[in-house]
C-alpha positions as CSV (number, residue, x, y, z in Angstrom):
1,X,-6.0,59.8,47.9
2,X,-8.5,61.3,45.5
3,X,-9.8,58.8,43.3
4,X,-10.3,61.6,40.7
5,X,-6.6,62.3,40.2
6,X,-6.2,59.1,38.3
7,X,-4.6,60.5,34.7
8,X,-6.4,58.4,32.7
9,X,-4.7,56.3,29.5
10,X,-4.0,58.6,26.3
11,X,-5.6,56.9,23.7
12,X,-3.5,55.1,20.6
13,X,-3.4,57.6,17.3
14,X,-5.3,56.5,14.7
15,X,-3.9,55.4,12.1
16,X,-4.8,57.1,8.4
17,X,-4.5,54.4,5.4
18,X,-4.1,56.9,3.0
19,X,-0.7,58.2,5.0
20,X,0.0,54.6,5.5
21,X,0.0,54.0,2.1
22,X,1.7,57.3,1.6
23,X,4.6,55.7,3.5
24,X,4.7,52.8,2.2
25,X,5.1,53.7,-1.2
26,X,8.0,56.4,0.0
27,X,9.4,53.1,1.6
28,X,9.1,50.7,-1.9
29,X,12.8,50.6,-2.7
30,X,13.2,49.1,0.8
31,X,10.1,46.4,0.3
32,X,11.6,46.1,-3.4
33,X,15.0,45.1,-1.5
34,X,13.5,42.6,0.8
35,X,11.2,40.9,-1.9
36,X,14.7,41.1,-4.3
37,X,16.4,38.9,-1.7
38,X,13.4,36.7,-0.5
39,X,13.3,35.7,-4.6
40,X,16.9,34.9,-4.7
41,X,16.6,32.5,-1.4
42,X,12.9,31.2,-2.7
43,X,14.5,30.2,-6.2
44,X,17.9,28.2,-4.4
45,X,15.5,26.3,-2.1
46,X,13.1,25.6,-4.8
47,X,16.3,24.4,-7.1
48,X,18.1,22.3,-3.5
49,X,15.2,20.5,-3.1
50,X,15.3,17.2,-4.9
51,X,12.6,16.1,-7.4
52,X,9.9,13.7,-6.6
53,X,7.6,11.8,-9.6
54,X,4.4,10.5,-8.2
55,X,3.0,7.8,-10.3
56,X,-0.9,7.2,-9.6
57,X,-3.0,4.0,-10.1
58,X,-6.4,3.3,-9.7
59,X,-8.0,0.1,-9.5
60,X,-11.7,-1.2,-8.8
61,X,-11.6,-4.8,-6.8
62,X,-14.5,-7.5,-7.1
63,X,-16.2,-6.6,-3.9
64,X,-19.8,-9.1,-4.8
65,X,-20.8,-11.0,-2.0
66,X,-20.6,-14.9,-2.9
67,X,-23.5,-15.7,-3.0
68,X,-24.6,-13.5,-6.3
69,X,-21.3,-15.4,-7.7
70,X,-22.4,-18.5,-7.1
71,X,-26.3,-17.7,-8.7
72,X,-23.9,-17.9,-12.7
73,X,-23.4,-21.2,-11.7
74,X,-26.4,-22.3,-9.7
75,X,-28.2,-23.6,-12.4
76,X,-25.0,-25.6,-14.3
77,X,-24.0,-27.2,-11.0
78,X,-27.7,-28.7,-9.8
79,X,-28.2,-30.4,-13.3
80,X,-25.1,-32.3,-12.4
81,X,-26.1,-32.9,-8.8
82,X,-23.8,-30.1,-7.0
83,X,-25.2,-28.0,-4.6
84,X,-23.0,-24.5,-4.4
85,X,-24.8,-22.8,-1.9
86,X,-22.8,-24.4,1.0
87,X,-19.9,-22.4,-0.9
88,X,-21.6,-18.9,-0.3
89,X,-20.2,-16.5,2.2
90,X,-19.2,-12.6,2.9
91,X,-15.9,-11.7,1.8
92,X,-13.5,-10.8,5.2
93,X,-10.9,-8.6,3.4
94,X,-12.6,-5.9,1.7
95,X,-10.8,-3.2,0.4
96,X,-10.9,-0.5,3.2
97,X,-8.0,-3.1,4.7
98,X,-5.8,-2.0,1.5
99,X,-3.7,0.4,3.0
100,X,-3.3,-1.6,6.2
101,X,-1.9,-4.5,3.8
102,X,0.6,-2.7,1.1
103,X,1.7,-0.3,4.4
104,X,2.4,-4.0,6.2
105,X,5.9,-4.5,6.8
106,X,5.8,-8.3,5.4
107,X,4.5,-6.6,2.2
108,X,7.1,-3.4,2.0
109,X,9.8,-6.4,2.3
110,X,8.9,-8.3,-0.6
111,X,9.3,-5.0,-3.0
112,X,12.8,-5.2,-1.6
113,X,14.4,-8.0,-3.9
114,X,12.8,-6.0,-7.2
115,X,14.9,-5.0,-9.9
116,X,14.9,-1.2,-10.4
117,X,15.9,1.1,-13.5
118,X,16.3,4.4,-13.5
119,X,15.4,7.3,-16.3
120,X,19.4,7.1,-17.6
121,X,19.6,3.4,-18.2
122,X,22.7,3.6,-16.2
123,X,22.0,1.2,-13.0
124,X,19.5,-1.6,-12.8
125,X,19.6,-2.5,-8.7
126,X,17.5,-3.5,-6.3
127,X,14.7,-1.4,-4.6
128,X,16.6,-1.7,-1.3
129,X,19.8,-0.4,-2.6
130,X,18.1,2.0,-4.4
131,X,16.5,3.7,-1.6
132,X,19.7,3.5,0.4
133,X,22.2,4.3,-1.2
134,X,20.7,6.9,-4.6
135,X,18.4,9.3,-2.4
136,X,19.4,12.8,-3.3
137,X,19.0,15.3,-0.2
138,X,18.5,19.4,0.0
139,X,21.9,21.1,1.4
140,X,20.5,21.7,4.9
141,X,19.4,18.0,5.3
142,X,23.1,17.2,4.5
143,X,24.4,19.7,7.4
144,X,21.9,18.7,9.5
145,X,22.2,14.7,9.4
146,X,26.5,15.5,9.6
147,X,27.0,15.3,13.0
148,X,24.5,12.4,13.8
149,X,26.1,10.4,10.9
150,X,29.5,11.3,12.6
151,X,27.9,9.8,16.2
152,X,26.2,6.9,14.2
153,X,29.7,5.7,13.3
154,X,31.9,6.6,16.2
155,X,29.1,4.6,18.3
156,X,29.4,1.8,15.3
157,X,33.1,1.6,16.2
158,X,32.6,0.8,19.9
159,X,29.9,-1.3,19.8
160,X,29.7,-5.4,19.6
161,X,27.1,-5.5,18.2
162,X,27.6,-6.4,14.3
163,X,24.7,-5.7,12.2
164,X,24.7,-8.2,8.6
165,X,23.3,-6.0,6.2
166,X,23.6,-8.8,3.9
167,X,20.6,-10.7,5.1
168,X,17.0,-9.1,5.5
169,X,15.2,-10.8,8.7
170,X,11.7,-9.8,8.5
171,X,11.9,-10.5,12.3
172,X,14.7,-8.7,13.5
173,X,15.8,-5.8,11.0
174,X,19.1,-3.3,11.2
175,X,18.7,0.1,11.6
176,X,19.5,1.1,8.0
177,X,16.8,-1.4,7.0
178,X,14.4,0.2,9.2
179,X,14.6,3.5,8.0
180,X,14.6,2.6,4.5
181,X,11.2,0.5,5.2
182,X,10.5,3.9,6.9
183,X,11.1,5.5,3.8
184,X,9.8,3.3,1.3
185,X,6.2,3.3,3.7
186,X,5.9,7.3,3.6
187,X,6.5,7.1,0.4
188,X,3.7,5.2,-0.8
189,X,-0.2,6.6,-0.4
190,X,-3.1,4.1,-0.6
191,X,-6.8,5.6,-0.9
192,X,-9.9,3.8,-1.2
193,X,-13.2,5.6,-1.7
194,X,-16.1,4.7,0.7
195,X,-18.7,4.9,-1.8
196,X,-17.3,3.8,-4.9
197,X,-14.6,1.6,-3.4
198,X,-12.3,2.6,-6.1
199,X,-8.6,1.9,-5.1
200,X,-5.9,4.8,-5.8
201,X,-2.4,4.3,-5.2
202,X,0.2,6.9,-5.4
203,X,4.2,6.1,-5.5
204,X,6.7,8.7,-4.6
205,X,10.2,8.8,-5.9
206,X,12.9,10.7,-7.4
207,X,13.1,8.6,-10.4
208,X,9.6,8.5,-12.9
209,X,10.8,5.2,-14.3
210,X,11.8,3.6,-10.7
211,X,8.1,5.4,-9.5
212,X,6.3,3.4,-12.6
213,X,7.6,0.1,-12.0
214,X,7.9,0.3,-8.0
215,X,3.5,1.2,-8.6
216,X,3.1,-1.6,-11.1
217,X,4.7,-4.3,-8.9
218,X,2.8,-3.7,-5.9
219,X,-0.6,-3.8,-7.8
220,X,0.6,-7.2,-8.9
221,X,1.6,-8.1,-5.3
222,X,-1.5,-6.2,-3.9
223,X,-3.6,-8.9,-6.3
224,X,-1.7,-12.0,-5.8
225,X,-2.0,-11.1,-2.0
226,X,-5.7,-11.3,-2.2
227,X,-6.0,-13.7,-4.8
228,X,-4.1,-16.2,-2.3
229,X,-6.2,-14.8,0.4
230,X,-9.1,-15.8,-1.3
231,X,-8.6,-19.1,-2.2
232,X,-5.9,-20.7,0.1
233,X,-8.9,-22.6,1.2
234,X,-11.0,-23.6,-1.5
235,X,-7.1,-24.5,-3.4
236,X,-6.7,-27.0,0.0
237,X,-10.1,-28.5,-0.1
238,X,-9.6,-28.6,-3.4
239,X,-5.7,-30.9,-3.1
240,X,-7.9,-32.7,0.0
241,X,-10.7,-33.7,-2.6
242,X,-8.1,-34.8,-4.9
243,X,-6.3,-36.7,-2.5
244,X,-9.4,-38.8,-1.3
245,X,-10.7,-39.0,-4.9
246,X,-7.7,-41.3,-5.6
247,X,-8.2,-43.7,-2.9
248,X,-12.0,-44.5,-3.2
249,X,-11.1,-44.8,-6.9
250,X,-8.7,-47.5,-5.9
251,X,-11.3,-48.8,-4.0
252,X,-13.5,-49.0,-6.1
253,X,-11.4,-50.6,-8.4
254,X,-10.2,-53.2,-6.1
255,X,-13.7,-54.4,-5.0
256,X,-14.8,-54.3,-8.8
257,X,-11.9,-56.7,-9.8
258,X,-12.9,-58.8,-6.3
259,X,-16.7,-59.0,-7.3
260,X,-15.8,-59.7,-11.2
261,X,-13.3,-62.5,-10.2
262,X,-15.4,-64.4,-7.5
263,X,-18.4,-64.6,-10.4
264,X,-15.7,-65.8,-12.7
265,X,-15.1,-68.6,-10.0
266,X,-17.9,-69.5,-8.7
267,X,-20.0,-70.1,-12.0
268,X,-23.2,-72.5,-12.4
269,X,-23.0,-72.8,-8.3
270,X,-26.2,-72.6,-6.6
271,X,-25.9,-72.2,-2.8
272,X,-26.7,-70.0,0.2
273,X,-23.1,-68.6,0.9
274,X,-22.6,-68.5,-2.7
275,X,-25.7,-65.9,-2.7
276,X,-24.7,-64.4,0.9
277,X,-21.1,-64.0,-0.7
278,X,-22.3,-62.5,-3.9
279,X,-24.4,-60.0,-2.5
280,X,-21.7,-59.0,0.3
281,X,-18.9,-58.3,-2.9
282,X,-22.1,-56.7,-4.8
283,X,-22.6,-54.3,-1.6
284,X,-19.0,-53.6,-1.2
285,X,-18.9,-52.6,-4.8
286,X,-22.0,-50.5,-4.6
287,X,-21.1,-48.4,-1.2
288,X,-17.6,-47.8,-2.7
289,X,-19.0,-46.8,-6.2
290,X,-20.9,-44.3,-4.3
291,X,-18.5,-42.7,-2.2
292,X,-16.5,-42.5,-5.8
293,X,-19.4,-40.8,-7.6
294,X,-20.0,-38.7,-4.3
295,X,-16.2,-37.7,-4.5
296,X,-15.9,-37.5,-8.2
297,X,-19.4,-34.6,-7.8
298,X,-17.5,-32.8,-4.6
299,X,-14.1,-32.4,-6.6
300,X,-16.3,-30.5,-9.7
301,X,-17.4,-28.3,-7.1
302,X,-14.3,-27.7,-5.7
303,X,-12.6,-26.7,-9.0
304,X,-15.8,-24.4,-9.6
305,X,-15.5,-22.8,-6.0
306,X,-11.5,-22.4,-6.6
307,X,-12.8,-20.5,-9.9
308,X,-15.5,-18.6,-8.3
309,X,-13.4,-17.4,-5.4
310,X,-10.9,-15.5,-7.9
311,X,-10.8,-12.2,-7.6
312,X,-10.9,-10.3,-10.6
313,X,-9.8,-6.6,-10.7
314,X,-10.4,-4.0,-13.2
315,X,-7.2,-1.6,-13.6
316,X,-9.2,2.1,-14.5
317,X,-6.2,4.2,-14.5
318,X,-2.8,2.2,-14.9
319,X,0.9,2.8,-14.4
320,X,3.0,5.0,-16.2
321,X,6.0,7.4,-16.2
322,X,5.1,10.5,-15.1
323,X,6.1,13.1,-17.7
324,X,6.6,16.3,-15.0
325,X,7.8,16.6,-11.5
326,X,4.9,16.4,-8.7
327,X,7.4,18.1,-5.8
328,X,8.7,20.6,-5.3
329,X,6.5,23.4,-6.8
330,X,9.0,25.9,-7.3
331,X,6.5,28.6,-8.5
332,X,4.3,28.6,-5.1
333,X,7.8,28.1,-3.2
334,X,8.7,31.5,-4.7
335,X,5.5,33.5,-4.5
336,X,5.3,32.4,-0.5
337,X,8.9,33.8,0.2
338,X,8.1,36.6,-1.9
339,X,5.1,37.4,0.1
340,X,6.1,36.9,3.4
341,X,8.9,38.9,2.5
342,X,6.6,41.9,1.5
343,X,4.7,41.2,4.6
344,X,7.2,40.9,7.1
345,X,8.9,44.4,5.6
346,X,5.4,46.2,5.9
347,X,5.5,45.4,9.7
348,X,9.0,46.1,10.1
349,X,8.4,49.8,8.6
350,X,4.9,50.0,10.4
351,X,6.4,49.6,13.9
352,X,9.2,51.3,13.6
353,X,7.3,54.0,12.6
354,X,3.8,53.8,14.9
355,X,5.4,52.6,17.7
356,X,5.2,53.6,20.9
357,X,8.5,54.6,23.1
358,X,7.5,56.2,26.6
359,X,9.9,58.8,27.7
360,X,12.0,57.7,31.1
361,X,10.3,60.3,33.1
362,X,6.8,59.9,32.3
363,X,4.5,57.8,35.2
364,X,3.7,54.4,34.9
């Protein structure tokens, strides 16, 4: 076979814009039509989907190392004989481990038990009823989630297994407790900013009043968390110090009143166990004077170390209602249905017009 038979491919017609355009414009009552319909089904998703009210918070933490802290009082504790710099040490939860803690689900379970109001004034629940049973859901969502709801309870009706939604088990949790957890977790955003360590925290919910107060009571958990974090051990040293402090006090009392009675007894008596007793009662009272004063110093420190190891927190930006809706954006919602409308009627029109059909006979 000659090679130079080959028929080689006819080359694809150009295409001239100024036609194109030409055609399209002939065409605009159609694109007009599609973008007319993409509007009407771009405004009732916009108006299905339910609201959301994102309240924001921002918050700096105390992040300086101990042993700066401990410099205020450096000079004020060695003129009464304490020495702080045994107290001095890097703080282990620094705020890059924020998220980790408020996303925690020992944390998310504490927020359950809070007493919610909505907007209305007309029901004042709990967070956990709240978020299961008042969620408002788009159409679709509703069709959608039918037929497992319809399996979820059919199963329910055959199974032995009977779940006490009455009682939350941090342990063990029900189904409908784990997806409001769920729920409640993707709904709540926690940012922290490498460089200025500046903590932002963002609450989602359908409610603006329910979204202030769910943000303000986890920055009061969020700083009672670390607050106990931070001094759960100088507070038990602290009790410890206390405790001890009692008993050499009541030692030192009790070999005070021994010493004072035994000179009361022993008056104008001149003898070598009356000198070899004295001195024994004398040494008694003196070693247990100064595990007393040694005590009495270590519980100052203590109480200072309790105070020093407070976190204190500086609210920058704090809670309140949100005035507008953050979600959904009903304006972008429209424009994108509008355009892809417009966009997805130029192609239509482009390749039903430029494209190309070979006839049945022609060679492949």
């Amino acid at each position: 076979m000659n090679k130079n038979n080959h028929i080689p491919p006819s080359p694809l017609p150009e295409i001239d814009l100024v036609a194109l355009t030409g055609y399209l414009w002939k065409k605009r009552c159609f694109l007009l039509k599609c973008c007319g319909i993409a509007a009407v089904v771009g405004l009732i998703i916009a108006f299905s989907i339910p609201k959301e009210f994102t309240t924001t918070v921002k918050l700096a933490p105390e992040t300086t190392d101990a042993t700066s802290k401990m410099g205020s009082l450096g000079g004020l504790a060695a003129m009464a004989g304490i020495d702080l710099s045994s107290t001095s040490g890097q703080d282990a939860l620094s705020p890059n481990l924020y998220p980790d803690i408020v996303h925690s689900t020992p944390f998310l379970l504490e927020l359950f038990p809070e007493k919610v109001t909505d907007k209305k004034k007309k029901h004042t629940i709990t967070l956990y009823d709240y978020m299961a049973d008042h969620q408002h859901s788009a159409w679709w969502t509703v069709l959608v989630k039918a037929p497992l709801k319809g399996l979820a309870a059919l199963r329910s009706l055959f199974s032995d297994n009977e779940e006490n939604e009455g009682q939350l088990n941090p342990f063990q949790l029900t189904r409908k407790q784990e997806e409001v957890l769920k729920n409640l977790r993707q709904r709540i955003t926690v940012f922290v900013d490498k460089k200025t360590q500046v903590v932002t925290l963002g609450v989602d919910m359908q409610d603006p009043l329910i979204s202030a107060d769910v943000a303000h009571n986890i920055v009061i958990k969020l700083q009672t968390y670390i607050t106990h974090y931070r001094t759960q051990k100088a507070k038990k040293d602290l009790e410890f110090t206390e405790k001890v402090l009692k008993e050499s006090r009541a030692a030192y009392y009790k070999a005070q009143q021994a010493y004072a009675a035994f000179e009361d007894g022993n008056k104008n008596i001149i003898s070598a166990s009356y000198r070899t007793e004295q001195e024994r009662l004398r040494n008694e009272m003196t070693l247990t004077f100064n595990v007393y004063n040694t005590l009495a110093q270590k519980l100052e420190q203590d109480k200072l170390r309790v105070q020093e190891q407070t976190p204190v927190y500086t609210i920058i930006e704090p809670a309140t209602v949100p005035l507008k809706a953050s979600f959904p954006q009903k304006l972008l919602i429209l424009v994108a249905f509008i355009f892809l409308a417009f966009i997805g009627g130029c192609g239509y029109l482009l390749i039903k017009k430029y494209a190309i059909i070979p006839s049945p006979g022609s060679e492949t």
